[in-house]
Structures are given as structure tokens and as C-alpha cells.
C-alpha positions as CSV (number, residue, x, y, z in Angstrom):
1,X,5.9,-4.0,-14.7
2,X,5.0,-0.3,-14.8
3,X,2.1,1.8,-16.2
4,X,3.9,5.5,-16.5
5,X,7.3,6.6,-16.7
6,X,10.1,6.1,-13.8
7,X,10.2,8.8,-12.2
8,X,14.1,9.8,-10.7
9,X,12.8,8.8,-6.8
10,X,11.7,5.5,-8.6
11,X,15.0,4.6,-10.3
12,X,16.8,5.8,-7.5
13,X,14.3,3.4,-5.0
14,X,14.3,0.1,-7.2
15,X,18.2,0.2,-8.2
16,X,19.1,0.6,-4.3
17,X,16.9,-2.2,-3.1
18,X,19.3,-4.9,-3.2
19,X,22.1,-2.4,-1.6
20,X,26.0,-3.6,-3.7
21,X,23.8,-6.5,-5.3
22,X,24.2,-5.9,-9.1
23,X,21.3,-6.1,-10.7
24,X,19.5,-5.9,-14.2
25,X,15.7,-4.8,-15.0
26,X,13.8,-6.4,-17.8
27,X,10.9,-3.8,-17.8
28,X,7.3,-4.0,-19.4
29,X,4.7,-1.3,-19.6
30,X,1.4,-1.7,-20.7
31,X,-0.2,0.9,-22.7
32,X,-3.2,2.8,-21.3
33,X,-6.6,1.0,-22.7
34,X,-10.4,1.2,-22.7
35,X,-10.5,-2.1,-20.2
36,X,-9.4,0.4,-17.5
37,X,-11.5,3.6,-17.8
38,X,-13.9,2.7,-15.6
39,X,-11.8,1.3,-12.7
40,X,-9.6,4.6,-13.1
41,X,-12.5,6.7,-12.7
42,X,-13.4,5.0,-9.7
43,X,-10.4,5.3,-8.4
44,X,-10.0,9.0,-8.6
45,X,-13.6,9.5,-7.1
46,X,-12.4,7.2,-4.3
47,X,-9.9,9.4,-3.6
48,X,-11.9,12.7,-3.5
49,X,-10.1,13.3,-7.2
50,X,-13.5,14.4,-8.5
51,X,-11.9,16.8,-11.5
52,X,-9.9,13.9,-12.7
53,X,-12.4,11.1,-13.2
54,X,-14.4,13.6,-15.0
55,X,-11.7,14.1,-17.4
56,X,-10.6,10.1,-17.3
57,X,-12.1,9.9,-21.3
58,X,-9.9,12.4,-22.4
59,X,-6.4,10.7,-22.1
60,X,-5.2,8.8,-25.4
61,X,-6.5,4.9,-25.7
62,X,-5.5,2.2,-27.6
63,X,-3.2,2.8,-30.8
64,X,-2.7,6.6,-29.0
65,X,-1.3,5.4,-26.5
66,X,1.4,3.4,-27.7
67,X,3.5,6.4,-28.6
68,X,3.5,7.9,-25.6
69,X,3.8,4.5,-23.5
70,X,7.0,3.8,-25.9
71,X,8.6,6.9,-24.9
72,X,8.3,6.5,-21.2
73,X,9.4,3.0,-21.9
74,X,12.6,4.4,-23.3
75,X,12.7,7.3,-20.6
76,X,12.5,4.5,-18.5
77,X,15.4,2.6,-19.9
78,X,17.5,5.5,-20.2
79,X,17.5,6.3,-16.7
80,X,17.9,3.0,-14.7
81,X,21.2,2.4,-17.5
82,X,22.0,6.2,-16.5
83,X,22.3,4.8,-13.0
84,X,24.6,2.2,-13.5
85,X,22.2,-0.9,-14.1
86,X,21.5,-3.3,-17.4
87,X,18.0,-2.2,-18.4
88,X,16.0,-4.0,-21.4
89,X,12.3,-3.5,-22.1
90,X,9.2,-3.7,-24.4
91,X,5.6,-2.8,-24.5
92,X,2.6,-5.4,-23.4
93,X,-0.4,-5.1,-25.8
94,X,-2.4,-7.5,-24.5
95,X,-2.5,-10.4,-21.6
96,X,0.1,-8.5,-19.3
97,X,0.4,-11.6,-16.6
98,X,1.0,-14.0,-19.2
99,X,3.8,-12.2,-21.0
100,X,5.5,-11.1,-17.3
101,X,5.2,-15.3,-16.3
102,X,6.7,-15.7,-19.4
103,X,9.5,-13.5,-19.2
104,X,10.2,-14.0,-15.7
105,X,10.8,-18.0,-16.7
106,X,12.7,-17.0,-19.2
107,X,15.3,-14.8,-17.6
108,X,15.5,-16.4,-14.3
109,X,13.9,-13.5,-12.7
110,X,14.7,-13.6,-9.2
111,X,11.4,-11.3,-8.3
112,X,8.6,-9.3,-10.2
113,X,8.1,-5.3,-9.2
114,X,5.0,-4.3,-10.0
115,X,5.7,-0.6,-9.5
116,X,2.6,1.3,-10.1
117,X,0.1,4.2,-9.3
118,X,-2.7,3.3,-6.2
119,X,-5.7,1.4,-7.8
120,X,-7.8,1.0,-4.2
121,X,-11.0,-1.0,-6.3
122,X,-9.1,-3.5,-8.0
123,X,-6.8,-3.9,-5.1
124,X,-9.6,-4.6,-2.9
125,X,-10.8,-7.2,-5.0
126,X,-7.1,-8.5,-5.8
127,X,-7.4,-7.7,-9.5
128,X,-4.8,-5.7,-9.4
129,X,-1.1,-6.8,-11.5
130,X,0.6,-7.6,-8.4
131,X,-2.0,-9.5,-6.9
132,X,-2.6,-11.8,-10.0
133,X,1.0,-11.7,-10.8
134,X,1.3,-13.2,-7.0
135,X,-0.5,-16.4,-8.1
136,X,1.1,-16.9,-11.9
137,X,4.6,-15.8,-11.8
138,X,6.5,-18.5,-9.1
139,X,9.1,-16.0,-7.9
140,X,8.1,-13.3,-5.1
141,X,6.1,-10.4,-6.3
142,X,7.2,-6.6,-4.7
143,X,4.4,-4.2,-5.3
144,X,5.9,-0.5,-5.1
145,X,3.5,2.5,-5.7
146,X,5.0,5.1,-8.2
147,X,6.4,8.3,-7.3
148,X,5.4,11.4,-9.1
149,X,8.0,14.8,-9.9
């Protein structure tokens, strides 16, 4: 599960985890929505990101942010096959733990990488993907903070 584009530290981080292992990624990203706004602009004044929360209103939402989401999805895709791995994906709309239970019983996943940006207010409360992923999914849950270029 990811909420921005894999970065080339990020590809190069999850495809080496498993050292020789082969392995194959099955990713989901979640377009940015209104449900967030307020936690993200909590976020950035937590971390003395003043400029940023201001400006949190100003990034696409909803049906604007499915074409941008879809093209990082693909970049995404791209560049974990680009290193050497089987790489398959789609966007989350809505209900985000429900479809990643569901996929992960589906394929057999062996674990769930939640690889995403620090969110310190929903982490503290465990609202967070990987924490509530933790208690639906049945297979171990990594949580990996995203890398930026």
C-alpha cells in the first residue's frame, strides 16, 4: 500500500528486502481525499511545516486526484518491473483495509508493506494503514516511511 509514487531509494529498498528471494508486488494506492485534510495539516504543523499545512487545500481532491494517483501507480509499476520484479497494481477508491485483506487472501500474500509518508496524529492514535491493517490483514504488516528525490 502506498500514497505517492516509489521513489528509486524505495524500489531499490523493498525489492532488496528479501535479499536472492524472488519476489512479486501487488501494489495499491489510494488517491488523495477530503477524509485526510485535516490530519495532513496537523501533521505538517507537528512538524514545524507551517507553509505546508497552510497550503494543504490546495492539492487536487477526489475525482482530481485519480489522474495523478494513476500515474504514480504506473510510475510505480514501471520501476519495480524495471528492477527485475513481477509488479501488478490498481487504485483504492474507497475502504482501503478491506480491499488490502482482500487482496492479501487472495494472493497468498506472505506480508503487507505499508510504505508511506510520517503521519505522527494518526500514528499516535493507531489510525494509521499499518496499524489497522495490523489487526485485519492475518499476515505480518512492515510499515516503511517513503523516501523523497
Amino acid at each position: 500500500m502506498i500514497e505517492k509514487p516509489l521513489s528509486s531509494v524505495d524500489v531499490e529498498f523493498v525489492t532488496t528486502l528479501h535479499g536472492d528471494e524472488t519476489v512479486s508486488f501487488v501494489v495499491l494506492m489510494q488517491p488523495r481525499g477530503d477524509q485526510d485534510r485535516l490530519l495532513r495539516a496537523l501533521d505538517d504543523v507537528a512538524l514545524g511545516e507551517l507553509e505546508d499545512a497552510v497550503h494543504e487545500g490546495d492539492e487536487p481532491e477526489g475525482e482530481d486526484a485519480t489522474g495523478p494517483a494513476r500515474l504514480g501507480l504506473e510510475h510505480s509499476l514501471k520501476s519495480l518491473r524495471e528492477a527485475g520484479c513481477e509488479a501488478v497494481g490498481r487504485l483504492v477508491e474507497d475502504h482501503p483495509i478491506e480491499v488490502l485483506k482482500t487482496v492479501s487472501e487472495e494472493t497468498g500474500a506472505d506480508e503487507v508493506i505499508v510504505l508511506t509518508a510520517p503521519h505522527y496524529v494518526e500514528e499516535f492514535f493507531h489510525r494509521d494503514w499499518a496499524s489497522r491493517a495490523r489487526h485485519k490483514v492475518g499476515v505480518p504488516v512492515l510499515k516503511l516511511y517513503a523516501h523523497s528525490e
